[in-house]
TORMARDREN-921017 format. One record per residue (C-alpha): residue number from 1; x, y, z. Coordinates in steps of 0.001 Angstrom, whole numbers. Each point is the difference from the previous one (the first is absolute). Example, Ala and Ser with C-alpha at 12.3 -4.5 7.8 and 13.67 -1.06 7.14 Angstrom:
<drenzas>
(1 (12300 -4500 7800)),
(2 (1370 3440 -660)),
</drenzas>
This chain:
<drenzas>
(1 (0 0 0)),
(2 (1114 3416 -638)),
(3 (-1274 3563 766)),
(4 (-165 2508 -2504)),
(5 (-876 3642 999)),
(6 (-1537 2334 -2239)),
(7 (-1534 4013 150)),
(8 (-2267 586 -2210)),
(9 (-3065 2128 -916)),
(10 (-3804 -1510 -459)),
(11 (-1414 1767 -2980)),
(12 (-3811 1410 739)),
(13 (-1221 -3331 -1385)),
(14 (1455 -1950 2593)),
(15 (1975 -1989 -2204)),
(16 (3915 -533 545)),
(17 (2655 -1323 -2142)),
(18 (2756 -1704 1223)),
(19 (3052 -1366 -1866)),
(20 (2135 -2597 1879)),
(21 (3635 -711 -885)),
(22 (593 -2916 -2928)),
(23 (901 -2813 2094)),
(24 (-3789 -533 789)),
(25 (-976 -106 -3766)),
(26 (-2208 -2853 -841)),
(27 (-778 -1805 3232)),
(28 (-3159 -52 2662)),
(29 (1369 2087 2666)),
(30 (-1891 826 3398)),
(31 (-654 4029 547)),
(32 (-423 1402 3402)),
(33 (-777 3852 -339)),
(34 (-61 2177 3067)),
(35 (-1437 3671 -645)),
(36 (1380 2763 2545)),
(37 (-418 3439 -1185)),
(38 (2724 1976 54)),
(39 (340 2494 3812)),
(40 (-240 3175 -2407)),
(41 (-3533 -1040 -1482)),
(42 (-802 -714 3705)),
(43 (731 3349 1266)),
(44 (-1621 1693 -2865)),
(45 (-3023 -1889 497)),
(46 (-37 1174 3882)),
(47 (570 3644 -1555)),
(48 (-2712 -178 -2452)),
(49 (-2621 -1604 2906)),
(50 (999 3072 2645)),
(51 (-449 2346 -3002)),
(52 (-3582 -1735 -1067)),
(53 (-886 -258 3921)),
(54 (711 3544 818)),
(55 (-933 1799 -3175)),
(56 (-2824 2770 491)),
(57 (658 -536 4187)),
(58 (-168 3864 370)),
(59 (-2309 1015 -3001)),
(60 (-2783 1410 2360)),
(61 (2914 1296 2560)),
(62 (2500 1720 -2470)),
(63 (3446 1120 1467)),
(64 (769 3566 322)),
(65 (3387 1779 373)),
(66 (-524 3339 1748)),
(67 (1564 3346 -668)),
(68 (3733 -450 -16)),
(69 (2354 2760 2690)),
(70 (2039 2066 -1988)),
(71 (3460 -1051 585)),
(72 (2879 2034 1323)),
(73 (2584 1688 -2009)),
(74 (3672 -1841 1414)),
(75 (3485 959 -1639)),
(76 (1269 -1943 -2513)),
(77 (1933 -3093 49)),
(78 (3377 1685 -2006)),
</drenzas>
């Protein structure tokens, strides 16, 4: 038995295609495929929830910045 390890992409149709090296060429082999997605699409998928969850959270209590202070004049830096 040996273990090949591949990264890949599934295409929208939720097909893949996978090419394995010539030395399994014509002969009934046993697959064993183990699908982990990859940490980044993880964390993006967390990011994208949070956005959808929170999205609109302060549409009938809009944030305000009040009037700014006028800041002092200070020498310059030279």
């Amino acid at each position: 038995m040996k273990t090949l390890q591949f990264s890949t992409h599934i295409e929208h149709n939720a097909q893949l295609s996978l090419t394995l090296p010539a030395e399994y060429a014509d002969q009934d082999v046993e697959l064993v495929v183990i699908i982990q997605p990859r940490k980044q699409n993880i964390e993006q998928q967390n990011w994208l929830a949070f956005v959808n969850e929170h999205y609109g959270c302060l549409a009938d209590d809009p944030l305000q910045r009040p009037e700014q202070p006028v800041l002092k004049e200070i020498e310059p830096l030279s």
